[in-house]
C-alpha positions as CSV (number, residue, x, y, z in Angstrom):
1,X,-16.1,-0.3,7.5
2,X,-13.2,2.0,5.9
3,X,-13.5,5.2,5.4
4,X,-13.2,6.1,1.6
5,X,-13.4,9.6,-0.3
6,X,-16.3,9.9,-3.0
7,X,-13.3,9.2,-5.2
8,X,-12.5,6.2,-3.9
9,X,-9.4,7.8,-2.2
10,X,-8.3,6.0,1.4
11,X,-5.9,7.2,4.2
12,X,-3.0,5.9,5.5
13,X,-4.0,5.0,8.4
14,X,-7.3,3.7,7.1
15,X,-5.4,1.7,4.5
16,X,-3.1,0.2,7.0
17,X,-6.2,-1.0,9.3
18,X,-7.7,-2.4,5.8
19,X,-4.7,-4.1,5.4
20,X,-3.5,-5.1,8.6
21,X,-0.5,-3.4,9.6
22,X,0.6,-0.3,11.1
23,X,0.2,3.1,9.1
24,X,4.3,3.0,9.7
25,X,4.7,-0.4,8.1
26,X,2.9,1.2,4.6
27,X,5.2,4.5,5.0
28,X,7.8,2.0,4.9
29,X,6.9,0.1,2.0
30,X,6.5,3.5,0.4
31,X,10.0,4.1,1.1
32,X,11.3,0.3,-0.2
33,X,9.2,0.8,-3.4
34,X,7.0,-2.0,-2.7
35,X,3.5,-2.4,-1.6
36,X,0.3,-0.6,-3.0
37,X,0.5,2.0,-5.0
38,X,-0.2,5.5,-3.2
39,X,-0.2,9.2,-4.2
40,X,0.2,13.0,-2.9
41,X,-3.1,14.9,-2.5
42,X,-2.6,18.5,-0.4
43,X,0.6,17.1,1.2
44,X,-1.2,13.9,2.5
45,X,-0.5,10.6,1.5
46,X,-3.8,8.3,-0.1
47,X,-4.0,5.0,-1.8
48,X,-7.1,3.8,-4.0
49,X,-9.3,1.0,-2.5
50,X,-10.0,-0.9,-5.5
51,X,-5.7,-1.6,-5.8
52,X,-6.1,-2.0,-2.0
53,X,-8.6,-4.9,-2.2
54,X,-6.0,-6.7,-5.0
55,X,-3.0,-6.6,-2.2
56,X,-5.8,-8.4,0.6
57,X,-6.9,-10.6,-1.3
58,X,-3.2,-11.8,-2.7
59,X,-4.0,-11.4,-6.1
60,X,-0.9,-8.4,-6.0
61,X,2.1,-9.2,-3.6
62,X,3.4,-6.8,-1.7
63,X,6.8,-7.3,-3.0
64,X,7.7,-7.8,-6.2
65,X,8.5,-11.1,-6.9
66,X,12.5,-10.4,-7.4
67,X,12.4,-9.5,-3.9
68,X,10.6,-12.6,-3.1
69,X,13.4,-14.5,-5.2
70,X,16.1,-13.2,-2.4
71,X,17.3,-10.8,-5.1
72,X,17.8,-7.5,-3.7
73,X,18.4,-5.6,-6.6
74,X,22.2,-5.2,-6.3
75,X,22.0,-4.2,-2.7
């Protein structure tokens, strides 16, 4: 069971087990631009479970679909 807020905010490191991957692997994505969505509360870093759910069960990729084209944006 994940641990969500009575907002329906999640942590890192509780969205990363949700998801699979290492709490490292979604700072990353943060970095990249790509992944879910995830905001700033008191310094901390949460994402929203609903918009979590979306990117498990495929219906959102976790990178946009240029990036899935092999275009890197003009890297």
């Amino acid at each position: 069971m994940i641990e969500t807020t009575p907002d329906g905010r999640v942590t890192r490191s509780e969205a990363a087990r949700f998801l699979g991957f290492s709490s490292k692997t979604l700072a990353e994505w943060h970095r990249l631009g790509y992944g879910p969505p995830s905001f700033l509360v008191g310094g901390r870093r949460f994402y929203r479970l609903a918009e979590l759910e979306c990117y498990a069960s495929g219906e959102k990729p976790i990178r946009p679909a240029t990036l899935e084209n092999g275009d890197e944006g003009g890297k």
